[in-house]
C-alpha positions as CSV (number, residue, x, y, z in Angstrom):
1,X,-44.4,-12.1,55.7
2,X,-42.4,-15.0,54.0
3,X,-41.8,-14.1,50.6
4,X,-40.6,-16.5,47.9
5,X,-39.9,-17.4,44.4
6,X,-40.0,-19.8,42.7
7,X,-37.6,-20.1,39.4
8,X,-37.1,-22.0,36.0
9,X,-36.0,-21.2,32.7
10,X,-39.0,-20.5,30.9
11,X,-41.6,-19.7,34.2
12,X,-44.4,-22.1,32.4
13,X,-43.8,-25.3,33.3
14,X,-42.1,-26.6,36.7
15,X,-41.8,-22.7,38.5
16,X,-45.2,-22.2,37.8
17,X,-46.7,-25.0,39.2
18,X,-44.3,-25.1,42.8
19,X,-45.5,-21.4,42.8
20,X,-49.3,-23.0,43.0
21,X,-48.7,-25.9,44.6
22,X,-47.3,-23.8,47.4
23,X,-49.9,-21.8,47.6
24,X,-52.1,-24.6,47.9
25,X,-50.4,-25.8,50.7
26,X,-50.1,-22.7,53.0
27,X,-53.8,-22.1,52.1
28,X,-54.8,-25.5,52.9
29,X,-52.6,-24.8,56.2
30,X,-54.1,-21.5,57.2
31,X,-50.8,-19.4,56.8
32,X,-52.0,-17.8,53.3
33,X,-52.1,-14.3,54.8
34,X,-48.0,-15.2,56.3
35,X,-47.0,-15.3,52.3
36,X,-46.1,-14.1,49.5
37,X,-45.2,-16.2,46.6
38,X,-44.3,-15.6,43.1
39,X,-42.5,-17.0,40.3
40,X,-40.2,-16.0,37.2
41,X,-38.2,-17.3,34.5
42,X,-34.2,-17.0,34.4
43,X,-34.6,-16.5,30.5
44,X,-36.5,-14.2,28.6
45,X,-37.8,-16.9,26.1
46,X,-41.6,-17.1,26.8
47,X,-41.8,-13.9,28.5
48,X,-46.1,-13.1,28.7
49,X,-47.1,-16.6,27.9
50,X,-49.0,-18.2,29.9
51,X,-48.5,-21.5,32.0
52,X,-47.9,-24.9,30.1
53,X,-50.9,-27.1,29.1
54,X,-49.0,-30.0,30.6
55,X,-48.9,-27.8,33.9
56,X,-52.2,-26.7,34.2
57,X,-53.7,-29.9,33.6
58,X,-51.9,-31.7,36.4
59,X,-52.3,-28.3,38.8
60,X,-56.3,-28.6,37.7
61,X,-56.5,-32.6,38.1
62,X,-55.5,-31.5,42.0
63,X,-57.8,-29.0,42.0
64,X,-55.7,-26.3,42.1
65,X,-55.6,-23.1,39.3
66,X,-53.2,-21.1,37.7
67,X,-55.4,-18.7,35.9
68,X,-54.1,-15.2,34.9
69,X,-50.5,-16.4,35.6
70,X,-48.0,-15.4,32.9
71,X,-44.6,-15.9,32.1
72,X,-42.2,-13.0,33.6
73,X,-38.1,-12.8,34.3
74,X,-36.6,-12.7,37.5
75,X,-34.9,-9.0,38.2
76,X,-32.0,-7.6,39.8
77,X,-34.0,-5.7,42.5
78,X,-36.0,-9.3,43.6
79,X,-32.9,-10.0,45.6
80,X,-34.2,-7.6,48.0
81,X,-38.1,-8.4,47.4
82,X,-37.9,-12.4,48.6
83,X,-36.5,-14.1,51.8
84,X,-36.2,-17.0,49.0
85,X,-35.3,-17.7,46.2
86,X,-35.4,-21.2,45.0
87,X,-34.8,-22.8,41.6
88,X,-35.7,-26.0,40.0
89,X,-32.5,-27.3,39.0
90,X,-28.5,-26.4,38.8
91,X,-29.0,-24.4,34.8
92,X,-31.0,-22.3,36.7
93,X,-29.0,-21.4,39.4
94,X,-26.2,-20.6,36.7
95,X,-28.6,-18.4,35.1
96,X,-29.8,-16.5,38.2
97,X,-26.0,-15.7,39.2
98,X,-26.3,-13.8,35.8
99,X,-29.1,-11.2,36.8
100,X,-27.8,-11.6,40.9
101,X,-24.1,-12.0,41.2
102,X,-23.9,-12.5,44.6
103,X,-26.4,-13.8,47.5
104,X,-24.5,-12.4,50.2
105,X,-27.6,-13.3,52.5
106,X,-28.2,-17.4,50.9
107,X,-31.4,-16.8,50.0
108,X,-30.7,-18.7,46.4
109,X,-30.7,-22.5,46.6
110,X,-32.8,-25.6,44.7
111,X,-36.3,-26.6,45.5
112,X,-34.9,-30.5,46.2
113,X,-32.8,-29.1,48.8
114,X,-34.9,-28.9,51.3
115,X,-35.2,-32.7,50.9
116,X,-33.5,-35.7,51.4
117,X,-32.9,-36.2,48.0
118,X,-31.2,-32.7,47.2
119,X,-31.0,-32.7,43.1
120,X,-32.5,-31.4,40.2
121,X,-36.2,-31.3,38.8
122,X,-36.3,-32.9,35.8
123,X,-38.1,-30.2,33.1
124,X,-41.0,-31.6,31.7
125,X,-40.3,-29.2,28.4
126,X,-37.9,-32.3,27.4
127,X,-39.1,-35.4,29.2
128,X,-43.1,-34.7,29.2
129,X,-43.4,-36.3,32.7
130,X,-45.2,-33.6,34.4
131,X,-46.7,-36.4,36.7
132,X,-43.1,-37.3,37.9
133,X,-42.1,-33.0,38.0
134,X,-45.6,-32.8,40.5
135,X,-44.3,-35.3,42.6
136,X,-40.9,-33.8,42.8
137,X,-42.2,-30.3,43.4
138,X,-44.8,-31.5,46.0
139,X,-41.9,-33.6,47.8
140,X,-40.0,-30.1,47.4
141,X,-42.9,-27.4,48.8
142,X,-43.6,-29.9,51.8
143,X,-39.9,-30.5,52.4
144,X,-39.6,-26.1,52.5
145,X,-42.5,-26.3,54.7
146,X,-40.9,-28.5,57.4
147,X,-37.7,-26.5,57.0
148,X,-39.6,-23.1,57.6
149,X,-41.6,-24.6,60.6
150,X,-38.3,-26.0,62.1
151,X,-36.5,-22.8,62.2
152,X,-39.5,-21.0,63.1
153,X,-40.4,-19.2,60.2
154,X,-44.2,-20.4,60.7
């Protein structure tokens, strides 16, 4: 089992929606039953709301839901839960070394990383592109893919 998460500040807007569209993906793929994926918020802002309009519209225009998903906070003790742990952009990974001080193991890197544009993803909470944030976290869940297949995760 390959278990991931997925993390922003807020976990209603862009974590949300790579957790979905990576689900999509591995189900689409056939390797549903190979993971586990998740996601969580490095704040404790929006704690129990639920995902973005802006989010579930574009997840829903793609066919894909988000229903029953609500906002929670990444923990201590997920360190040891996920093989990875991957955030949207550079605030987030200063906010996870706050509740994990050290990744002894490099689990914890961005989702563009695993690209060949390694960067941030620009958080539709500010710029209201969520059509520009899909195609960043798509190009980011298909570029994790690749990277899992070639080191034989999958």
């Amino acid at each position: 089992m390959i278990n991931v998460i997925f993390l922003c500040h807020g976990n209603i807007c862009r974590s949300p929606m790579a957790e979905f569209v990576l689900k999509d993906m591995v189900e689409k793929m056939g390797l549903k039953d190979k993971f586990h994926i998740e996601s969580a918020a490095t704040s404790r802002e929006a704690l129990g709301e639920p995902v973005h309009r802006g989010t579930r519209k574009i997840l829903s225009e793609h066919g894909i839901s988000c229903d029953g998903k609500y906002a929670v906070q990444l923990k201590a003790d997920d360190y040891d839960k996920y093989d990875f742990i991957i955030a949207m952009d550079s605030y987030n990974i200063e906010n996870i070394k706050y509740i994990i001080p050290e990744d002894p193991e490099s689990k914890i890197s961005k989702l563009l990383y695993f690209t060949d544009e390694p960067g941030d993803i620009s958080d539709p909470w500010y710029t209201g592109d969520f059509k520009r944030t899909w195609q960043d976290i798509t190009k980011g869940c298909k570029g994790f893919l690749d990277f899992l297949s070639q080191a034989d995760y999958i």
